[in-house]
N, C-alpha and C positions, 0 to 999 in steps of 0.2 A: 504494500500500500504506500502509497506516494506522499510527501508532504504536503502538498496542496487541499489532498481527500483524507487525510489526520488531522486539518489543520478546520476544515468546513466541518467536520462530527465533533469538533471540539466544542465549536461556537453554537452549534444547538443543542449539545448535552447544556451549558451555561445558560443558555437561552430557559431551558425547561426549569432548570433549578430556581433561576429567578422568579417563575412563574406561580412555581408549588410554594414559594414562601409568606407569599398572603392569604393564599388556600390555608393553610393551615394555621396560622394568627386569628383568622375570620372563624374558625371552628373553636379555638382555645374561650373568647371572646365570648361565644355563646352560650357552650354547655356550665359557664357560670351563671349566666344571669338567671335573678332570682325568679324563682318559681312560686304558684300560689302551692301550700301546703295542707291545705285543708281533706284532699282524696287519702291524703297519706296516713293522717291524721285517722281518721274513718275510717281507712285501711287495720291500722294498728302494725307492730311490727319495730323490728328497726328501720328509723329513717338517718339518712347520711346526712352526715356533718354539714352543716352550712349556710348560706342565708336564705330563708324565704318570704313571703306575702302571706297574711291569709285576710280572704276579700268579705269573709262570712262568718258566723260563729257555728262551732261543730260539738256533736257531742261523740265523746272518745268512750266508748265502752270496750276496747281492747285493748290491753297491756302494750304502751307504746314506750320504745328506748332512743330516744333522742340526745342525746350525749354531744356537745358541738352545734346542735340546729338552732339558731337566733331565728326569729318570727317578727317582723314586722306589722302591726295587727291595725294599723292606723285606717287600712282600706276598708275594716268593717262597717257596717252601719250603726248608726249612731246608737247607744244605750243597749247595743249585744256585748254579750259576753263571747269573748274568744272562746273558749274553751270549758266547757260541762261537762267533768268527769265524773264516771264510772266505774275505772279501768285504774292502774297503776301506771304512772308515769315515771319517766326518770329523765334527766339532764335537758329537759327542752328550756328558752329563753325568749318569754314575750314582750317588747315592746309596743307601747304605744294602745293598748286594748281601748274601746270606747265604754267598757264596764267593767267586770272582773277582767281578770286576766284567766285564774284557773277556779271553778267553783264545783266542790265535790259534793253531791247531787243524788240522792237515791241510791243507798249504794252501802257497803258496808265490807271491812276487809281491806282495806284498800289503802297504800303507799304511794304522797306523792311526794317523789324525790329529786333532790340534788334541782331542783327547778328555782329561775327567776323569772318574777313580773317584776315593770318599772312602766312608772307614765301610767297605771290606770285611771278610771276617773272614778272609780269606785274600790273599795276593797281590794288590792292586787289579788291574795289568795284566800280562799274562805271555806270553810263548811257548813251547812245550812239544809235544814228541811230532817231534820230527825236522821241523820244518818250518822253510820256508828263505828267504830274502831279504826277509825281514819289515822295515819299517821305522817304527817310532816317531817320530814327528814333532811336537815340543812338546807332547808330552801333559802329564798331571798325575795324581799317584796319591797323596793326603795321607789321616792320619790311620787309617790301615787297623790293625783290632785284633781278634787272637781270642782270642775269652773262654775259649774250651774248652783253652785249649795257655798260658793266660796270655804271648801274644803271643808264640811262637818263629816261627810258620808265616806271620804277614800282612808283607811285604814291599811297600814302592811296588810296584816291576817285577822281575821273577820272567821269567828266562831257564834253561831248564829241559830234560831229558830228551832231551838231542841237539838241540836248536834250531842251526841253525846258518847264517849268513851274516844276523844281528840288527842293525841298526843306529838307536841310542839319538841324536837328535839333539835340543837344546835341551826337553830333558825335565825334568822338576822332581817329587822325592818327599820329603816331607816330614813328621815328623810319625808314621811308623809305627813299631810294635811292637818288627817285627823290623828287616831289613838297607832300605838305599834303593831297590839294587839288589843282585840274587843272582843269581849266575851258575853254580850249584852244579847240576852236572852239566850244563853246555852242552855244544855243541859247538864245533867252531873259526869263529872270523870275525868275533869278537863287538867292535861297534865302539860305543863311547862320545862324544860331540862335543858340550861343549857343554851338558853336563848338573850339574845340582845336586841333594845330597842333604843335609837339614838336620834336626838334632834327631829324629833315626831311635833308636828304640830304648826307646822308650817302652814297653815290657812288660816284666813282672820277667821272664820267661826269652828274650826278645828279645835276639838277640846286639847291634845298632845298629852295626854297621859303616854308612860312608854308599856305598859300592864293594866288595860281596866279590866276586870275578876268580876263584872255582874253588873244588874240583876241578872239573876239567874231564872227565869220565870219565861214560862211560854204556856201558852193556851189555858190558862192558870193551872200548869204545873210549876211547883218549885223544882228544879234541881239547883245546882250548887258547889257541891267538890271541887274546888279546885286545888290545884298542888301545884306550886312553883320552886323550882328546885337549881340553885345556882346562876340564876340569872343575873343578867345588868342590865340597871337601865340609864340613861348620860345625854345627862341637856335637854331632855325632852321639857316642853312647852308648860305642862301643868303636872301631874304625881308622876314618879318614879314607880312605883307600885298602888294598885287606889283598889281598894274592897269593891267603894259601890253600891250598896244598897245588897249586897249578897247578902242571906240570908245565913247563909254556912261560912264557917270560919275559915280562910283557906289555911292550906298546910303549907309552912314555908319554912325553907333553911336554907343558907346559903349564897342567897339574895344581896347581891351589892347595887345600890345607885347611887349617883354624884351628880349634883348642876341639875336638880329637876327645878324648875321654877315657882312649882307649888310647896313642893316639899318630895321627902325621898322616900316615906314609906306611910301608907292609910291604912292599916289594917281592922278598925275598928269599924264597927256595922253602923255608918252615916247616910 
């Protein structure tokens, strides 16, 4: 083969190479962009690490492992909750929710873990409606704010409407409106371990307690029990820990708060 015909299959192997190199930039580019997550969600399963959308609110009745997946939840319509679970979740991250973030819903057995909500406009995460043996497990629920109620209603986590046999372990709320945690209208069993509430109260009609423990009363049942057990609560808005009108003494040991603004510990039935 002659130099001239070595020299022309040079220039179009070059030719092709430049060709294929935005073909495939143009592919890298896409199979990023965010996706809505809400099928997956409903799917149940492991979902892969990464960023998505979701345009709707879903309810998750299958054991979902999200580890890595941030949600952008701002596309919902207004005063849905992202996400009403059923199911056991683990490491998923919602921002932006137009209600709760994660609310656990009929259901009983159930671990939701290693999760954050931040930006709701209500409660980031909560349990509510008489459901039972629910357990929180280092979750995260910061900076939660609703505009419409100038902040009395967004709470970290929100224990609610009879929920009963709740257990808060190494949790962290931070940064919200209203209370860290609100136990306001639970029921009995409600166990704290291990949790922090900091700088709560950030709304002009936000109480900022970093621990309200009651009333405990739903449908005129009393429940009551609550146990707090090494907690902190720092800087929050009005109590460090506040009884509340609870009926039952709660059980406490262990409990440190600093810089609450009302004071750092209520334990007396007011």
């Amino acid at each position: 083969m002659n130099k001239k015909v070595l020299s022309i299959i040079s220039m179009v192997a070059l030719a092709m190479s430049l060709i294929a190199v935005p073909v495939s930039a143009k592919t890298t580019v896409s199979s990023s962009a965010s996706t809505d997550i809400a099928s997956k969600l409903i799917a149940g399963g492991t979902i892969p690490a990464g960023n998505y959308t979701l345009s709707k609110g879903v309810t998750v009745t299958k054991d979902v492992v999200a580890n890595g997946v941030v949600v952008d939840a701002s596309g919902c319509p207004s005063d849905t909750v992202a996400i009403i679970a059923k199911a056991n979740i683990t490491g998923i991250t919602i921002n932006y929710p137009q209600r709760q973030g994660i609310s656990v819903q009929s259901c009983s057995g159930k671990t939701i873990k290693n999760c954050t909500v931040t930006h709701a406009q209500f409660a980031g995460i909560e349990a509510k409606d008489s459901v039972s043996k629910i357990t929180f497990d280092s979750c995260i629920s910061n900076n939660n704010y609703d505009a419409a109620s100038d902040g009395e209603n967004a709470d970290g986590f929100g224990i609610k409407n009879g929920a009963t046999n709740i257990t808060l372990k190494n949790c962290s709320s931070t940064g919200n409106s209203d209370d860290g945690y609100d136990c306001y209208t639970a029921g009995n069993n409600i166990t704290f371990i291990g949790c922090k509430a900091i700088n709560n109260g950030s709304g002009g009609n936000g109480d900022g307690n970093g621990f309200k423990l009651g009333p405990c009363s739903y449908n005129g049942v009393d429940g009551g029990l609550i146990t707090v057990t090494n907690c902190t609560a720092t800087n929050n808005k009005g109590w460090g820990f506040l009884r509340n009108h609870n009926k039952v003494t709660p059980v406490q040991s262990g409990n440190v708060a600093t810089g609450n603004k009302k004071g750092q510990f209520s334990w007396d039935l007011n």
